[in-house]
C-alpha positions as CSV (number, residue, x, y, z in Angstrom):
1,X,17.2,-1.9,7.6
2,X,14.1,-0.1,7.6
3,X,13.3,3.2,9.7
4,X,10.0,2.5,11.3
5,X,7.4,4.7,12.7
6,X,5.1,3.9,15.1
7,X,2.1,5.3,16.0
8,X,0.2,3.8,19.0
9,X,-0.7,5.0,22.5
10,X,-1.1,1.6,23.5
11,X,2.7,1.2,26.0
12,X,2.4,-2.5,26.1
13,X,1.8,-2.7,22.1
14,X,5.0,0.1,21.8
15,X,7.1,-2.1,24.0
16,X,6.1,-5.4,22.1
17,X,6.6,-3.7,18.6
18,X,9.7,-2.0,19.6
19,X,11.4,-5.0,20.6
20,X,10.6,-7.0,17.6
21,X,11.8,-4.6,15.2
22,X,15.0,-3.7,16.4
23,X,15.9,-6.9,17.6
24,X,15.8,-7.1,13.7
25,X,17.6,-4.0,13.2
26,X,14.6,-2.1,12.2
27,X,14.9,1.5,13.9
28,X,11.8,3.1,15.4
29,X,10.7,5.8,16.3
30,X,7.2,6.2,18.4
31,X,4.7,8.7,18.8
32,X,1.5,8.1,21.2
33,X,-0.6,10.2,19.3
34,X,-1.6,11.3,15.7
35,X,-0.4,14.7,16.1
36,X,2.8,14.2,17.4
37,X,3.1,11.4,15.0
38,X,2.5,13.6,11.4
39,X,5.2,15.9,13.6
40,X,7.6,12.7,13.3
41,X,7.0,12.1,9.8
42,X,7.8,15.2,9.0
43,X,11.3,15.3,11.3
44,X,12.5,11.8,11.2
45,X,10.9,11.0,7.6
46,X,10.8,7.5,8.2
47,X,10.8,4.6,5.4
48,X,7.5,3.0,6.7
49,X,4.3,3.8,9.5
50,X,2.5,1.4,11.7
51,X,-0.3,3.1,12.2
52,X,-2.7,2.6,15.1
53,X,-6.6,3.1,14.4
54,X,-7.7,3.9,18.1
55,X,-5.7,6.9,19.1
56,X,-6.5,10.0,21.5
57,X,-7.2,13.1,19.8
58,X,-6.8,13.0,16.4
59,X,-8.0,9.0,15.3
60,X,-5.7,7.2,12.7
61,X,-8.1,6.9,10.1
62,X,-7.4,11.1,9.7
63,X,-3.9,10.2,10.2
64,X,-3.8,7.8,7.5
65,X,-6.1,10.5,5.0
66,X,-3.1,13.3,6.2
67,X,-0.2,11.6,5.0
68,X,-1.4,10.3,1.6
69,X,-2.7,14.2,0.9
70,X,1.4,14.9,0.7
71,X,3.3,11.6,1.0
72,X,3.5,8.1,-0.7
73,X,5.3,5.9,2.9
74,X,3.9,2.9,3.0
75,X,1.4,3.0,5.9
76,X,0.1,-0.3,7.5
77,X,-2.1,-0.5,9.8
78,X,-2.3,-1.9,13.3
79,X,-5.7,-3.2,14.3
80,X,-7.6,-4.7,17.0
81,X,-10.1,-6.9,15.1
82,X,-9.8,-8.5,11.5
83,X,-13.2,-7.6,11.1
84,X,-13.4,-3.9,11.9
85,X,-14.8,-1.6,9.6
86,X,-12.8,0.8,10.6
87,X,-9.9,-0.8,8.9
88,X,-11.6,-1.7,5.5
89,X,-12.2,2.6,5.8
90,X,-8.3,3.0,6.7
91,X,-7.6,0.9,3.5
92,X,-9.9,3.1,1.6
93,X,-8.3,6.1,2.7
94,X,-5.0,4.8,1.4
95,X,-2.8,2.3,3.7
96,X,-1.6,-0.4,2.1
97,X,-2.1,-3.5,4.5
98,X,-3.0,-4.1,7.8
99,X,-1.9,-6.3,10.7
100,X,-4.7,-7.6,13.2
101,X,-3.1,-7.1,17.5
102,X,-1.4,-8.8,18.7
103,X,1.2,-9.6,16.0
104,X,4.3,-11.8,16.7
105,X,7.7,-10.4,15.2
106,X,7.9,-12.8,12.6
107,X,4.4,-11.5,10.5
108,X,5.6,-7.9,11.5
109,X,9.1,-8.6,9.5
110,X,7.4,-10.1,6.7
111,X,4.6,-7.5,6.2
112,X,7.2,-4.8,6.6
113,X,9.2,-6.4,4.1
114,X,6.7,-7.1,1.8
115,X,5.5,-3.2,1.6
116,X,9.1,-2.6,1.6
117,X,9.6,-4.3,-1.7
118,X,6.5,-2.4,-3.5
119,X,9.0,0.7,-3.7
120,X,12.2,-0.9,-4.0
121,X,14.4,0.0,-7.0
122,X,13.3,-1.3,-10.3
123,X,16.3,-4.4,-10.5
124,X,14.5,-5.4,-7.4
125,X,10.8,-6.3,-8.8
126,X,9.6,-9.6,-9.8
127,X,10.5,-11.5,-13.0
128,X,6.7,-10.5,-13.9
129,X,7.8,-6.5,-14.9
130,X,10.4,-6.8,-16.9
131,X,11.6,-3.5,-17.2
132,X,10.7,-2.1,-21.2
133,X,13.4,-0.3,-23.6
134,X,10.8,2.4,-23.9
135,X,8.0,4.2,-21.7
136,X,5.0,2.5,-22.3
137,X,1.6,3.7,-23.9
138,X,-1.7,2.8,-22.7
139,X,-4.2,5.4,-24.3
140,X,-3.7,8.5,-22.2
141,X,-1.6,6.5,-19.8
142,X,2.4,6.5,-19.9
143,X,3.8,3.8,-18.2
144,X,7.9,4.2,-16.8
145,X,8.7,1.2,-15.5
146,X,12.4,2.0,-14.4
147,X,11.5,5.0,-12.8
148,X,8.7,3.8,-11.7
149,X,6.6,6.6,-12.8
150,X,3.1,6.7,-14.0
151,X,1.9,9.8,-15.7
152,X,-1.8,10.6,-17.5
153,X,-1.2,13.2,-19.8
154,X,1.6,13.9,-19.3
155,X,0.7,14.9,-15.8
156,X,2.9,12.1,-13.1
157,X,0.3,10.5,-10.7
158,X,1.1,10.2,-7.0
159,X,0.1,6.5,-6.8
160,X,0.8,4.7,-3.3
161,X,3.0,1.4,-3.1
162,X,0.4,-0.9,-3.2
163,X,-1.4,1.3,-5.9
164,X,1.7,1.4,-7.9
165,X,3.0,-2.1,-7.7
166,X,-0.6,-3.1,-8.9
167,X,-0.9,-0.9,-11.7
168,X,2.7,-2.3,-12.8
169,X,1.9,-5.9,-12.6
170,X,-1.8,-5.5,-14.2
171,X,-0.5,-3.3,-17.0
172,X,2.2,-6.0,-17.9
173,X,-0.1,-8.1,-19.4
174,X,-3.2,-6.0,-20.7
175,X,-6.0,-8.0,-21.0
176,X,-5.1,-11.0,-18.5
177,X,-7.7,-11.5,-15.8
178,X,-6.4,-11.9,-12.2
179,X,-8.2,-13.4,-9.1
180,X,-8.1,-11.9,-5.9
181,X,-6.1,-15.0,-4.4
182,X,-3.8,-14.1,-7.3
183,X,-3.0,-10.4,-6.8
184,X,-3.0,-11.2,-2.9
185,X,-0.3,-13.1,-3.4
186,X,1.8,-11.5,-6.8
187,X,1.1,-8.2,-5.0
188,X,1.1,-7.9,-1.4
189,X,2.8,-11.3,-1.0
190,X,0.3,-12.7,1.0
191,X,1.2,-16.3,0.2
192,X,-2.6,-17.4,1.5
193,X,-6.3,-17.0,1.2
194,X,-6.0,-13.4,2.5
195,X,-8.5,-10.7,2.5
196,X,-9.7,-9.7,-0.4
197,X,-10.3,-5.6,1.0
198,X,-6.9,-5.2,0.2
199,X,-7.3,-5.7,-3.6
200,X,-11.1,-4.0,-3.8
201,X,-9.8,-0.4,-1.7
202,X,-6.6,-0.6,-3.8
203,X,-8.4,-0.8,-7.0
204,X,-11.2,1.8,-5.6
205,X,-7.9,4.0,-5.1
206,X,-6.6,3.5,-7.9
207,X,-9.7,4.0,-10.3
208,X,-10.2,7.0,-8.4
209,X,-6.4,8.5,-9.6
210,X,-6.7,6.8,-13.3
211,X,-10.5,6.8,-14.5
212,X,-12.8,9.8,-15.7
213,X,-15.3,8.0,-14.6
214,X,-14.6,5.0,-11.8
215,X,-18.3,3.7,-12.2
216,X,-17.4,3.2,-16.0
217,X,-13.7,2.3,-15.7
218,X,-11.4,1.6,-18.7
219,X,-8.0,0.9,-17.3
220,X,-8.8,-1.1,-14.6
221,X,-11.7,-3.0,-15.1
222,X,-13.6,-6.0,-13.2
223,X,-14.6,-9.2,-15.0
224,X,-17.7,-10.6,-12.7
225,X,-17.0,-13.6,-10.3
226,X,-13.2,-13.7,-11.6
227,X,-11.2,-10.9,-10.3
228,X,-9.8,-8.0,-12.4
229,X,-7.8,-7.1,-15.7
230,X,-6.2,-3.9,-17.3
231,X,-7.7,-2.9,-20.4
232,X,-8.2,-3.6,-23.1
233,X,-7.4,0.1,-24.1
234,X,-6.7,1.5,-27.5
């Protein structure tokens, strides 16, 4: 199972969260602080973060911008209100979901899982990537889909989960428009109406990585009250 950590200075949320996951053979590790949690990314190098936004000291959202300026974990968040801005910020800054407090085990598991799968080995992935004989070509874009690399000229970007497993199912079908519902639910398996943040800060991310300009962006591009597309590109 997966090796969790958990960063939250809330002792009734560690308990709750602690619990859950091992009682599901998660292991966890917790720090009650940002800076002793980057220390226990670094030493216990953990397979996934559940990261607090109200910390002491050092807040989450600089937590959250820390790890993605060396490291690809999947981070989700933990927050208080559905609503906050602070977690459509954290989703900007580069986590990949969120959970809204209190959480019972069961959506813990399944958003764990579900961020889980957005790295796991190519023979893993949906039926919607097939995997190509070839690297793939989309103008300066190269496209591994086994490795699950991505590299613009010739250079390998350092795309988060969510970011990656995005880019992989949009690019599989160049031209193809997708809802919001629809990536929701092919990407971060969000089998409901879910929040359409996640989708609009991962494709802000990600045009930010791909474009060389994201006002004017060629790769991944918005079609206007339907959702988005890759391409068309030469």
């Amino acid at each position: 199972m997966a090796r969790v950590l958990l960063i939250e200075d809330d002792i009734a949320v560690q308990k709750g969260v602690t619990l859950a996951l091992r009682r599901r053979g998660h292991g966890v590790e917790v720090a009650a602080s940002g800076e002793t949690g980057l220390l226990a990314l670094e030493r216990h190098r953990p397979d996934l973060v559940l990261l607090d936004l109200m910390l002491p000291g050092m807040s989450g959202l600089e937590v959250c911008r820390r790890i993605r300026e060396s490291k690809q974990v999947p981070i989700i968040i933990l927050s208080a209100r559905g609503d906050d801005i602070d977690t459509v910020i954290g989703l900007e800054a580069g986590a990949d979901d969120y959970i809204v407090k209190p959480a019972g085990g069961e959506v813990l598991e399944a958003r764990i899982k579900a961020v889980l799968r957005r790295v796991a080995p190519a023979q893993d992935r949906e039926r919607a990537e097939p995997a190509p004989a070839a690297d793939e070509r989309h103008g300066d874009l190269t496209v591994d889909r086994t490795a699950l690399i991505v590299s613009r000229n010739g250079t390998e970007l350092a795309l988060a989960p969510s970011e990656l497993k995005l880019l992989l199912f949009l690019s599989a079908t160049p031209g193809q428009v997708y809802s919001r519902p629809q990536l929701l639910e092919q990407v971060w398996e969000h089998s409901f109406y879910g929040d359409a943040r996640l989708v609009d800060a991962c494709v802000m991310r990600l045009r930010a990585k791909l474009e060389d300009d994201p006002r004017a962006p060629v790769y991944v591009q918005t079609v206007r009250g339907f959702g988005y597309r890759f391409g068309p590109v030469a």
